[in-house]
Structures are given as C-alpha cells and as structure tokens.
C-alpha positions as CSV (number, residue, x, y, z in Angstrom):
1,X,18.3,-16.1,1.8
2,X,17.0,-16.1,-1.6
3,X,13.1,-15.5,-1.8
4,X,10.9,-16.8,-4.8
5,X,9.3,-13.8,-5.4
6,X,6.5,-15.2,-7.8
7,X,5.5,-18.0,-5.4
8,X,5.7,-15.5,-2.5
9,X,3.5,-13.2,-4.2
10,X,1.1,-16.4,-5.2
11,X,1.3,-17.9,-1.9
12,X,-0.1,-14.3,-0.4
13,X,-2.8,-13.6,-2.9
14,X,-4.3,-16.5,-1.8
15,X,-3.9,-16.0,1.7
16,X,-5.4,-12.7,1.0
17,X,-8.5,-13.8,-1.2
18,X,-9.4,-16.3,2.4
19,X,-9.5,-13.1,4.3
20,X,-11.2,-10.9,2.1
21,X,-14.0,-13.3,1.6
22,X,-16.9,-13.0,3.2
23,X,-15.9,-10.2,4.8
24,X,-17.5,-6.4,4.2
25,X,-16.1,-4.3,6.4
26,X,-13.8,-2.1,4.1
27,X,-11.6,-1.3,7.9
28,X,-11.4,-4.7,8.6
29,X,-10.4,-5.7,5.2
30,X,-7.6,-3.0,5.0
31,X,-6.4,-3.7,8.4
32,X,-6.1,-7.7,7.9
33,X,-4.4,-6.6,4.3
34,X,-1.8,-4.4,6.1
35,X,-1.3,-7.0,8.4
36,X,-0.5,-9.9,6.2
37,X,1.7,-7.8,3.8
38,X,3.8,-6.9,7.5
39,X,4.0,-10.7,8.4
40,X,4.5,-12.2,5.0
41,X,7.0,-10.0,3.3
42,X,10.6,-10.2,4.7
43,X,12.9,-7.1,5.2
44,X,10.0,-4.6,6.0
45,X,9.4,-2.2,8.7
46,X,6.4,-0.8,7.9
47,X,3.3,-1.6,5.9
48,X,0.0,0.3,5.5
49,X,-2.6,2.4,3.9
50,X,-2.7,5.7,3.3
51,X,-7.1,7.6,2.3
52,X,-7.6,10.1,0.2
53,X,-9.6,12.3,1.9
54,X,-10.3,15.7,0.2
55,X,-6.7,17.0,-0.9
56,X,-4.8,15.2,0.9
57,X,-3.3,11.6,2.1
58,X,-4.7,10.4,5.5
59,X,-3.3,7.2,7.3
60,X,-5.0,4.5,7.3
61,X,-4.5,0.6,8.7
62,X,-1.5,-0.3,9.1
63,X,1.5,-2.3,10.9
64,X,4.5,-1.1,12.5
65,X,5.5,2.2,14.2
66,X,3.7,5.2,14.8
67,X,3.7,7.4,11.2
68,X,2.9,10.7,9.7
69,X,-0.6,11.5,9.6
70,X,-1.4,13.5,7.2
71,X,0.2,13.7,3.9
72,X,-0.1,16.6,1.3
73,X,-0.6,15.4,-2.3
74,X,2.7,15.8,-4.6
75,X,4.8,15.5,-1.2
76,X,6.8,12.8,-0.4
77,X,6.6,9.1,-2.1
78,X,2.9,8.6,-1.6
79,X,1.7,12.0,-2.3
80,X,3.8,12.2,-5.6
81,X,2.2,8.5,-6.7
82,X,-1.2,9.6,-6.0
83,X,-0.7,12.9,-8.5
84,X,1.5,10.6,-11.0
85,X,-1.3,8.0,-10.1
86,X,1.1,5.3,-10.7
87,X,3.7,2.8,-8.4
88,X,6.7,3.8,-7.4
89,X,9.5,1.8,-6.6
90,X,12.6,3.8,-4.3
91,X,15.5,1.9,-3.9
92,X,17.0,4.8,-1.8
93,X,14.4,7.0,-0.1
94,X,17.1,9.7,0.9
95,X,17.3,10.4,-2.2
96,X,14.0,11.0,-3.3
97,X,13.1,14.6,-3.6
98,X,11.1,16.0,-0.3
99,X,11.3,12.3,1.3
100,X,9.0,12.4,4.3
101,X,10.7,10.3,6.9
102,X,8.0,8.8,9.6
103,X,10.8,5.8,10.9
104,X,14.9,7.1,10.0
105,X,15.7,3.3,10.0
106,X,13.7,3.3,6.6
107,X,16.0,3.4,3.2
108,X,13.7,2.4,0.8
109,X,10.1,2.4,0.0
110,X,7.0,1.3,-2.7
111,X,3.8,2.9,-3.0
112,X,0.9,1.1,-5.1
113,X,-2.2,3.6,-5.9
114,X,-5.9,1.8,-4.9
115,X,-7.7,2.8,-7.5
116,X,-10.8,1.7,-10.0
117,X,-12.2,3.1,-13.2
118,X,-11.8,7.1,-12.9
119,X,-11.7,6.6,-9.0
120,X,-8.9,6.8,-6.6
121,X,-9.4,5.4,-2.8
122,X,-5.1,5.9,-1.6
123,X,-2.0,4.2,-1.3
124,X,-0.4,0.9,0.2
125,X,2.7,2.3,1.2
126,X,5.2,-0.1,2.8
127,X,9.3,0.4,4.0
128,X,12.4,-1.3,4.3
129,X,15.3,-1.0,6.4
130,X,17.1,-2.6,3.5
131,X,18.2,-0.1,0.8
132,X,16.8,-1.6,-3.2
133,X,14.3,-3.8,-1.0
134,X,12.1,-3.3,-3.7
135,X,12.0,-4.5,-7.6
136,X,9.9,-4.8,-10.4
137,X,8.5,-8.4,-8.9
138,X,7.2,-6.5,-6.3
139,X,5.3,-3.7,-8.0
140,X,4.0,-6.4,-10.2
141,X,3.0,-8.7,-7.2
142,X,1.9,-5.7,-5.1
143,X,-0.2,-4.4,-7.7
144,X,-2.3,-7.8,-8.3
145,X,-3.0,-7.8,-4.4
146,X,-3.9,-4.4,-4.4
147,X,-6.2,-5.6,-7.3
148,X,-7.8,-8.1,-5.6
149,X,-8.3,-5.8,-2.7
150,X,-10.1,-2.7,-4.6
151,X,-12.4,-5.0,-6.9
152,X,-13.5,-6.8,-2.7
153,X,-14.3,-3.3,-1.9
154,X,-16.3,-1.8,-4.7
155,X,-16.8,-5.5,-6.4
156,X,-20.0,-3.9,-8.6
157,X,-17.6,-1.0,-9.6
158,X,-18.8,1.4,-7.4
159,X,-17.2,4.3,-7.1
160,X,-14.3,4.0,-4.3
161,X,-15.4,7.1,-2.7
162,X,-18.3,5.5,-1.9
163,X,-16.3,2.7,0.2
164,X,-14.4,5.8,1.6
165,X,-17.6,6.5,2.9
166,X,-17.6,3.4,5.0
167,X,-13.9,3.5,6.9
C-alpha cells in the first residue's frame, strides 16, 4: 500500500489542531497527541513522549508496550537528539551506536525534539517494526505537528519548563 505522506501528514495536523483546542491540560494534550500519532500512522509499534527532567529523559504519554523509563542524555536515539537538539531519522536502529531497545520487534526509529525559543520540553519518539519506516516526509511532517503541539503548550512563549511544571 502506497501512503500519501503529505495528505497524511495534513489530514493529522488537523485532526490534531480539533484536539488541542480548547484544551489546557499539557497531560491530556500529550497523551491524546501520542495517541493519534499510534492510530494514524501505519507500520508503528510504538509512539510517545519522552520529559526532560533535570539531566535526563523521562517517559512520558504514550501508546504501545511497556518502555524504558528513564533515559540518560547522549544515550540512545532520544538522548543523542536531545544533546544534538535536532530529529533523527534511523532506518536501522541496530545499528545505531548504544541503541536502547525497550520492544526487540523494533528496527527502526525517529525522534523530533519539543522545543521553543532557548527552551527544550523532550522528545516524540516513535518505532517501527519495519526497517527505513521513516523518511524525510516524516521528519518534515513530524516536526510541523510537533510545532503545533509546543506553540498549544506555551502559546505566549513561555518558557517550556514552565509547562513542565504542569505534567
């Protein structure tokens, strides 16, 4: 099956702008994120958020199977984006240097930072069973939800620590 990736990615920004309105809670609002990224994307396994919380990753809302909990920054695919503070797109996760693997049917893996001006709020992480799942439409695509999600949360450009605050 051949997916339109541009209309897919319009079709849930949308989708995602109807649940994020109205709504303040910064829990609710990552949960129901996670929740539609897990039921709109095909070929994933996991999807999900991980906090910054001091120096390291915490997990966050997400969907699918149990994960790791804590994360150490510069380890594994989410703690090396949050240090490089940019996506990163794995098309084979075993071969990524100090892979952390919470599910083994996972093969690859992209991780968008959530971050404003100077701040840095964490990681939607999400995994596929299916190894070079991931592409440039979906950083690109990714990235404009996670957007959308960060400028709901701290919409007068407060800092994202202080939404941390508030999960």
């Amino acid at each position: 099956m051949t997916v339109d990736k541009a209309a897919l990615y319009a079709r849930v920004r949308t989708s995602l702008a109807a649940l994020l309105s109205g709504e303040t809670d910064a829990t609710a609002n990552l949960a129901n994120t996670a929740a539609l990224i897990y039921d709109q994307l095909p070929d994933i396994n996991w999807a999900g958020f991980y906090l910054l919380r001091e120096n390291e990753l915490v997990l966050g809302p997400f969907q699918g199977k149990p994960a790791c909990v804590r994360i150490p920054l510069g380890k594994g695919v989410c703690g090396a984006a949050v240090v490089r503070r940019s996506s990163l797109v794995v098309p084979n996760v075993h071969r990524f240097p100090e892979h952390i693997a919470c599910d083994s049917a996972s093969r690859s893996e992209i991780v968008i930072p959530l971050s404003g001006p100077n701040h840095f709020l964490g990681v939607l992480d999400i995994d596929s069973p299916v190894e070079n799942r991931f592409d440039e439409l979906d950083r690109a695509g990714l990235e404009t939800l996670c957007s959308l999600l960060v400028h709901h949360l701290a919409p007068d450009g407060s800092p994202l620590s202080d939404v941390l605050c508030r999960i």
